[in-house]
Structures are given as C-alpha cells and as structure tokens.
C-alpha positions in Angstrom: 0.0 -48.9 10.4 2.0 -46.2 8.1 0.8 -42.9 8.9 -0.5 -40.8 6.2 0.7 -37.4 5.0 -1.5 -34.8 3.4 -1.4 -34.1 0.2 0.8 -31.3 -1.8 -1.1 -27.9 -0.9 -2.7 -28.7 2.7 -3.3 -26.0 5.1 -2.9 -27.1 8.3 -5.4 -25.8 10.8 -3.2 -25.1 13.1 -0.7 -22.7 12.0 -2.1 -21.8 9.1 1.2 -23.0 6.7 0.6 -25.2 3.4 2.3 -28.4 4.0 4.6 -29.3 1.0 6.6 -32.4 0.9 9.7 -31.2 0.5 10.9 -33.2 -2.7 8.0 -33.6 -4.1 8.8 -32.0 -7.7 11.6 -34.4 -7.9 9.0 -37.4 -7.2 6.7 -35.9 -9.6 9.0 -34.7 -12.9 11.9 -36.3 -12.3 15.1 -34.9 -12.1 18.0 -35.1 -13.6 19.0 -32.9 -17.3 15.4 -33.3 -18.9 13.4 -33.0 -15.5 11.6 -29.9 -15.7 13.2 -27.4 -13.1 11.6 -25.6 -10.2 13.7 -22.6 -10.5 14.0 -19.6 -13.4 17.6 -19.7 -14.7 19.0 -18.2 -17.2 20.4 -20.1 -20.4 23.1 -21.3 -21.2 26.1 -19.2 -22.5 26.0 -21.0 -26.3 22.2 -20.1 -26.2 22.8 -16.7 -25.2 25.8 -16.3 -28.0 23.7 -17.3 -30.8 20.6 -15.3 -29.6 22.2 -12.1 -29.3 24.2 -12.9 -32.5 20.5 -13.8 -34.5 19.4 -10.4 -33.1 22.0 -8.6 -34.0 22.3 -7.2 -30.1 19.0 -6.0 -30.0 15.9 -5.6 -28.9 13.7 -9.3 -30.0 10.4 -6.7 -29.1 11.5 -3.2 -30.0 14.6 -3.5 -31.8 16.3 -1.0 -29.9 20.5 -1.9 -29.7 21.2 -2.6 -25.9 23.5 -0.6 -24.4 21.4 2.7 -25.8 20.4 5.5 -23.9 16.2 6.1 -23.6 14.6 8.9 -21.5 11.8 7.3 -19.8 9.6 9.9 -18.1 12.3 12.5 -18.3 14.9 10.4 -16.8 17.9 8.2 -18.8 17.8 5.0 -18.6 20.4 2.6 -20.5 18.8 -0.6 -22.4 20.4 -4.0 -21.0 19.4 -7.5 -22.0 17.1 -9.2 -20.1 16.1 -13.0 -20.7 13.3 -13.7 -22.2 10.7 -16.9 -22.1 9.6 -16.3 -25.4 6.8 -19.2 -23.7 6.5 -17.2 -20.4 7.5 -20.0 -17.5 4.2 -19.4 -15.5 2.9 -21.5 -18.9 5.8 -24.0 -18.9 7.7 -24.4 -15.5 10.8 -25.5 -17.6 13.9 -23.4 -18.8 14.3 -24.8 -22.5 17.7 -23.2 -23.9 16.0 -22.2 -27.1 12.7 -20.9 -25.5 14.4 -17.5 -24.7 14.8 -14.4 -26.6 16.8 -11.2 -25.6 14.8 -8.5 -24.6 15.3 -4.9 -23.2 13.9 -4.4 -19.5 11.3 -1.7 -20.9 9.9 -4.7 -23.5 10.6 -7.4 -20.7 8.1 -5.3 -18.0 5.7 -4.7 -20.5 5.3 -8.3 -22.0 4.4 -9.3 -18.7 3.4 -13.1 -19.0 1.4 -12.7 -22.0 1.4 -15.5 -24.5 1.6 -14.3 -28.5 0.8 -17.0 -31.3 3.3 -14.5 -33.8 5.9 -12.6 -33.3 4.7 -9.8 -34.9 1.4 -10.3 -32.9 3.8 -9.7 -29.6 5.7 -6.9 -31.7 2.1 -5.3 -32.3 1.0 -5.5 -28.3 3.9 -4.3 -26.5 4.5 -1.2 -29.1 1.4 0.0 -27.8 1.9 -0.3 -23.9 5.0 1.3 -25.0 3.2 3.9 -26.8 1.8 4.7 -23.4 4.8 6.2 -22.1 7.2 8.5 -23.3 10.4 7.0 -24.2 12.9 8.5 -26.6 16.6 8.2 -27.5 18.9 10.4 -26.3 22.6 10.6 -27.1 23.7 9.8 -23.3 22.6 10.4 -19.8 22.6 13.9 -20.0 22.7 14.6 -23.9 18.9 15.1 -25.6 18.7 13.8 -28.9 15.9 15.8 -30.9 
C-alpha cells in the first residue's frame, strides 16, 4: 500500500513546519521558458535597453532622470533604477520581460503592490504618498538647489 503525503501547506503537529513537496511548482506550472517562475528576477538586458530608452532614463512614476540628487528628509539621496512589475508579482507569480517599468526606489517603495487600471491613475496615487514627504532636488550631495 503507497503511503500518502500531505498536501502542499500542511502543518505538521509535531514540529510545527508546513510540509512542502519540494518540487511541487514544477509539477504544478511546469517548467521550462514559459513555466511561470518561483523566483523575482529581473529582465532581461534587451528589455531593460528598450525600457529605459522608451523612458528616456527616467522615472515611469515621477519622471525624475536617475542618477539625480533628491534631499529626502534633509538627507541626499541619489535616484537609481529599480525594476518595476508594472503587474506587481504578488498578482502574477511570473516575471514577463515586458511587464516591467523603470522606476526610482522613492516611487518603487511607495507603489508598494498596488495594482493601477491607468497609468496616469498610478501617476495620480504615488504623487500623493510622495507629497507626504519632503523631497526636493538638489545639485549634489552637499549642494541645495533653491
């Protein structure tokens, strides 16, 4: 007689750990290049080219250029891309190369993993979390910019 595992999720009563089968994603969704992955990556470098070129090297949320300096709370912080699931992944569990958008880590935090039906929708929210702090530019990390 086979013996029977418990399903994906279990706690066990003795030590208190979920039981997972180990490959279980790979039964469930596949795998292979189309298989929905288990892990966030980043896209690929053509993606990442043509993004930053369509946004000019900018902000997608704010439109702030990366590399700028920002005082947040009195303190300079420089803007760097981070990657974006314009469709958060908590919604998707899959790392489409055209689901990302280049986003400053101020935009990126506040965004959280909101879904927006428009852009300018998103645009609208996160310029008022933003609004909520005081962020300006400054010229570098110790130059004000009135």
């Amino acid at each position: 007689m086979p013996t029977r595992r418990p399903p994906p999720g279990y706690v066990s009563a003795i030590n208190y750990q979920p039981y997972v089968y180990p490959d279980w994603q790979a039964k469930v969704y596949g795998s292979g290049a189309g298989a929905i992955s288990g892990k966030r990556r980043p896209p690929p470098l053509w993606a990442r080219r043509l993004q930053l070129a369509k946004q000019e090297n900018r902000c997608f949320y704010c439109d702030w250029e990366f590399g700028s300096w920002v005082a947040k709370r009195s303190r300079p912080v420089r803007l760097h891309v981070v990657w974006d699931h314009w469709v958060p992944y908590a919604y998707l569990q899959a790392n489409p190369a055209l689901n990302f958008v280049a986003a400053c880590q101020l935009c990126n935090g506040l965004k959280r993993s909101d879904m927006f039906e428009t852009v300018e929708e998103a645009r609208r929210i996160i310029g008022k979390r933003r609004d909520r702090y005081p962020i300006r530019f400054i010229d570098g990390p110790g130059i004000w910019v009135s």
